[in-house]
LODRENLUM-151307 format. One record per atom (N, C-alpha, C, O): residue in three letters; x, y negated, z. Coordinates in steps of 0.1 Angstrom, whole numbers, padded with zeros to 4 digits, always signed. Layout:
REM residues N
ALAXYZ/...
END
This chain:
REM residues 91
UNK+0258+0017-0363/UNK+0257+0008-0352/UNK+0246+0013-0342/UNK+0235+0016-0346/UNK+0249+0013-0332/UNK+0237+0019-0316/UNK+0226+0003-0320/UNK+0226-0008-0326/UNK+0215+0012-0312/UNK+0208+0001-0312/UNK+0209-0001-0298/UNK+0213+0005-0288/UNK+0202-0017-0300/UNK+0204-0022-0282/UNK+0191-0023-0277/UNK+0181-0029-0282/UNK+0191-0018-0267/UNK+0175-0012-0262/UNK+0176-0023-0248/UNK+0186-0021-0241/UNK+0165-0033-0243/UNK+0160-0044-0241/UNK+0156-0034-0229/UNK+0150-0024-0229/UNK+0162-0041-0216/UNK+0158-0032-0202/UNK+0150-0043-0199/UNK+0152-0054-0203/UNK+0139-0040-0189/UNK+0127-0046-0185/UNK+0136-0049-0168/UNK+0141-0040-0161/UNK+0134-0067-0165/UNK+0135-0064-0151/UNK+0129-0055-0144/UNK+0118-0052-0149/UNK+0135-0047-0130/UNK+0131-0038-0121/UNK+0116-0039-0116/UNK+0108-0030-0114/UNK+0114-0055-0115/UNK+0102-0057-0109/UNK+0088-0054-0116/UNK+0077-0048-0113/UNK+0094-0061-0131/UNK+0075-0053-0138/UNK+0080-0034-0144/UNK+0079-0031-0156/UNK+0083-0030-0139/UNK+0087-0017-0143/UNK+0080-0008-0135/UNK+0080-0005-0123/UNK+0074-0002-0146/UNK+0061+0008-0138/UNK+0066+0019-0138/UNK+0073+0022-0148/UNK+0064+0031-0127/UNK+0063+0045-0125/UNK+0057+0051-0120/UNK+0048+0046-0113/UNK+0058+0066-0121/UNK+0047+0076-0116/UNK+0047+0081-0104/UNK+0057+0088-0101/UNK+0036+0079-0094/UNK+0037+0088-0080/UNK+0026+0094-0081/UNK+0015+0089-0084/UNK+0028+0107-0079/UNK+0019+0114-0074/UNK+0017+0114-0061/UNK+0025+0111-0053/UNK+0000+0120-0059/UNK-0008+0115-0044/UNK-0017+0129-0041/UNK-0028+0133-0045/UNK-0011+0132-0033/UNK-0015+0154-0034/UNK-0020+0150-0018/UNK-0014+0144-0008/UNK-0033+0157-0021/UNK-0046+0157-0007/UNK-0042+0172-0001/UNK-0033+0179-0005/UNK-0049+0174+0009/UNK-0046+0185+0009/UNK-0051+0200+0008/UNK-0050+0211+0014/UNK-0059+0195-0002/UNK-0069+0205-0009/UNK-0061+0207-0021/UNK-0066+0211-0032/UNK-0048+0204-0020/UNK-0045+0205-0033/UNK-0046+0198-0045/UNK-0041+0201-0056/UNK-0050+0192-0044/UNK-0053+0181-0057/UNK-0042+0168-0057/UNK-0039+0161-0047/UNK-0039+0165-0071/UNK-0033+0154-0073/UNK-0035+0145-0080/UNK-0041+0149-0089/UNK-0031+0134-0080/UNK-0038+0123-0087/UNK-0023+0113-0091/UNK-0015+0109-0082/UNK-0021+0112-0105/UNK-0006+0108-0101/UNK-0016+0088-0109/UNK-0026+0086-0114/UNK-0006+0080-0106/UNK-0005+0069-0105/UNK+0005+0061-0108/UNK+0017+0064-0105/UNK+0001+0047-0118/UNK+0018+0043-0123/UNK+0013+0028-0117/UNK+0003+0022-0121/UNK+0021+0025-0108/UNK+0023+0017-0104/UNK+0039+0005-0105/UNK+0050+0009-0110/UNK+0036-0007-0099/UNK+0053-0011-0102/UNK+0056-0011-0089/UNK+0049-0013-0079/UNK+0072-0008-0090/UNK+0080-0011-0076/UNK+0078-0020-0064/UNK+0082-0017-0053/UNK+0071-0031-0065/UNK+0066-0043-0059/UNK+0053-0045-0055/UNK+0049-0054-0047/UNK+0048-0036-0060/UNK+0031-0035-0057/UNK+0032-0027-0047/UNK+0039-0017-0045/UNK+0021-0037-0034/UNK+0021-0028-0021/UNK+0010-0015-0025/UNK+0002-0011-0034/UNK+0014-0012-0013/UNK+0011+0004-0012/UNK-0002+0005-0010/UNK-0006+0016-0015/UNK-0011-0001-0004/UNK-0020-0003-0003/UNK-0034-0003-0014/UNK-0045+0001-0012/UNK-0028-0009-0025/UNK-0036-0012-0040/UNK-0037+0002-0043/UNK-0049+0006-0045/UNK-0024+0015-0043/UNK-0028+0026-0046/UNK-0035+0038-0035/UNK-0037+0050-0038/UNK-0037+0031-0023/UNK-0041+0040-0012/UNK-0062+0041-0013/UNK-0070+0049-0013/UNK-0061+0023-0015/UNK-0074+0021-0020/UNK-0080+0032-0032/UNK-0090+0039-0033/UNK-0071+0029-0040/UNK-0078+0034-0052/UNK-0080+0046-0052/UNK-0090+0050-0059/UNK-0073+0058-0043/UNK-0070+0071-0045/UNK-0083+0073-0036/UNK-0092+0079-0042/UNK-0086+0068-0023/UNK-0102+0067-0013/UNK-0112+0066-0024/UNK-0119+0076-0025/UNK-0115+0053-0035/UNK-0124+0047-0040/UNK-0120+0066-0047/UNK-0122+0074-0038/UNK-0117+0071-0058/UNK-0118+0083-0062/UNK-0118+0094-0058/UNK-0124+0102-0065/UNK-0113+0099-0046/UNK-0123+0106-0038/UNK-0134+0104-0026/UNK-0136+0110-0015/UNK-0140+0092-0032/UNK-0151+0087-0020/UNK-0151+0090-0006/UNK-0159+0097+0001/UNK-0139+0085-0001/UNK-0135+0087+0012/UNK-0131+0073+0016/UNK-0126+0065+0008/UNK-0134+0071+0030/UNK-0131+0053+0038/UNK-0116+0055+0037/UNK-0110+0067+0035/UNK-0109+0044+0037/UNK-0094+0044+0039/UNK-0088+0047+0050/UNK-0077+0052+0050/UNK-0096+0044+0063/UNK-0095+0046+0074/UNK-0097+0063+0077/UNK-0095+0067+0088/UNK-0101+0072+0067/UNK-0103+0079+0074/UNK-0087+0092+0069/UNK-0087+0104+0071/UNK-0080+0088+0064/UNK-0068+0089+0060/UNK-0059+0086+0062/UNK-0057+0074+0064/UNK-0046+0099+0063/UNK-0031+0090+0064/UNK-0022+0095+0051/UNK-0024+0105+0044/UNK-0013+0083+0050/UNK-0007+0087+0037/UNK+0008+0086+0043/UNK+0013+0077+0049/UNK+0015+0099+0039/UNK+0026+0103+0042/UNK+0035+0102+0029/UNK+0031+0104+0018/UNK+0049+0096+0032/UNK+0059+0099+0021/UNK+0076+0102+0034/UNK+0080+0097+0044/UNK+0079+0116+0024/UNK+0088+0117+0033/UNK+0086+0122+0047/UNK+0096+0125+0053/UNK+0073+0124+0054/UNK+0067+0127+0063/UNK+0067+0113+0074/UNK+0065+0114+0087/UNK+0070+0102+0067/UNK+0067+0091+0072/UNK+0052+0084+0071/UNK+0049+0084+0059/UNK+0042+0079+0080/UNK+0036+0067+0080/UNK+0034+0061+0065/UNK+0043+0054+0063/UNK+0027+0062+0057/UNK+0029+0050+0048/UNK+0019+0034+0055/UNK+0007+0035+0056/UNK+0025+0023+0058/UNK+0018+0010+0060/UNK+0014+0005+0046/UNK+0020+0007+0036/UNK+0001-0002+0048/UNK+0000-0010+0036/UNK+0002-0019+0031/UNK-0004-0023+0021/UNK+0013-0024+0038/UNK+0024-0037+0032/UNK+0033-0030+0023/UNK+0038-0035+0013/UNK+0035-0016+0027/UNK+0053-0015+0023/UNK+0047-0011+0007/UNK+0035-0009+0003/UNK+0061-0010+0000/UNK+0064-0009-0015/UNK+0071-0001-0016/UNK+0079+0003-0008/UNK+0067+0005-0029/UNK+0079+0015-0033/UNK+0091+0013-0034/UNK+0100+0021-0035/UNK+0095-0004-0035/UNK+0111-0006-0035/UNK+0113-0002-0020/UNK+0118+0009-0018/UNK+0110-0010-0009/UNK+0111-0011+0001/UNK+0111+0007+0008/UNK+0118+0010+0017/UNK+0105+0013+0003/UNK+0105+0028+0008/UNK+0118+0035+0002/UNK+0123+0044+0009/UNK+0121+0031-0009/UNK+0134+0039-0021/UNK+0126+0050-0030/UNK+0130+0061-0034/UNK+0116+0047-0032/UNK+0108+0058-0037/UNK+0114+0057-0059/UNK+0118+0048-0066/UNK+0110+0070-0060/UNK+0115+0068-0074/UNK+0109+0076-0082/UNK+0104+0085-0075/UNK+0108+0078-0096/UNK+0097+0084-0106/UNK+0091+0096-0097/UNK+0096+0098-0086/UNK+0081+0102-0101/UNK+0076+0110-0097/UNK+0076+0116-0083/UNK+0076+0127-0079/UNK+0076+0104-0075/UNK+0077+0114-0062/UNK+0058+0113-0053/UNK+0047+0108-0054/UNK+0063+0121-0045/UNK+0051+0127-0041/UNK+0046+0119-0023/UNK+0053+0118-0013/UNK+0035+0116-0024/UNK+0025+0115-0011/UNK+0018+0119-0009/UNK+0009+0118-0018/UNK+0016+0126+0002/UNK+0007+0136+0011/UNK-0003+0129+0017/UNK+0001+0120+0024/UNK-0016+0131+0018/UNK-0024+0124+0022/UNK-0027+0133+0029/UNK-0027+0145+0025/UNK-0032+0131+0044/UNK-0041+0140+0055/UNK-0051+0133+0062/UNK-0051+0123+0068/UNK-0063+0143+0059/UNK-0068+0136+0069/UNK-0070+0130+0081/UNK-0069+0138+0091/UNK-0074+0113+0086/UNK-0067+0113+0096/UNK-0078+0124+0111/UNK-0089+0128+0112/UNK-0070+0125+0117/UNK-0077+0130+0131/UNK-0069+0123+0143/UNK-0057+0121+0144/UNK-0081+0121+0152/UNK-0083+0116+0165/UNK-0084+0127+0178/UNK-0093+0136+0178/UNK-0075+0126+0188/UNK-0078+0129+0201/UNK-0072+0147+0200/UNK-0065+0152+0191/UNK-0075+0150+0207/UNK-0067+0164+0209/UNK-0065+0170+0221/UNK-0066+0161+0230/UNK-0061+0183+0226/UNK-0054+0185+0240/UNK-0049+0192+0237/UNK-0041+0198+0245/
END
């Protein structure tokens, strides 16, 4: 007889993103699908002692906002965000 394996609604269901600076380093993170983006943008600044402001977080080569979620993006195990830092002004 199979055993019957108990699926967790989508919502508390945690996975892994990785968060690659661009020194190369990564920091992966498990978060749930519903958790704004923000809770992990913070935390990745608070560990490499950098302002939040002074960073952008890319997925896809999109903007990440700190409302949006990983449902809301389509993001799925292991995927990856680019963090740069941010810069001002130019010619």
């Amino acid at each position: 007889m199979a055993e019957q394996k108990e699926e967790k609604p989508a919502s508390t269901e945690h996975f892994s993103i990785k968060v690659k600076g661009q020194d190369g380093d990564e920091i992966v993170f498990k978060i749930k699908k519903t958790t704004p983006l923000k809770k992990l943008m913070n935390a990745y600044c608070n560990r490499q002692d950098v302002r939040f402001d002074a960073l952008v977080f890319l997925y896809d080569g999109n903007r990440i906002q700190p409302d949006d979620t990983p449902d809301a993006l389509g993001m799925e195990d292991n995927d990856e965000i680019d963090v740069m830092v941010h810069q001002v002004g130019g010619h």
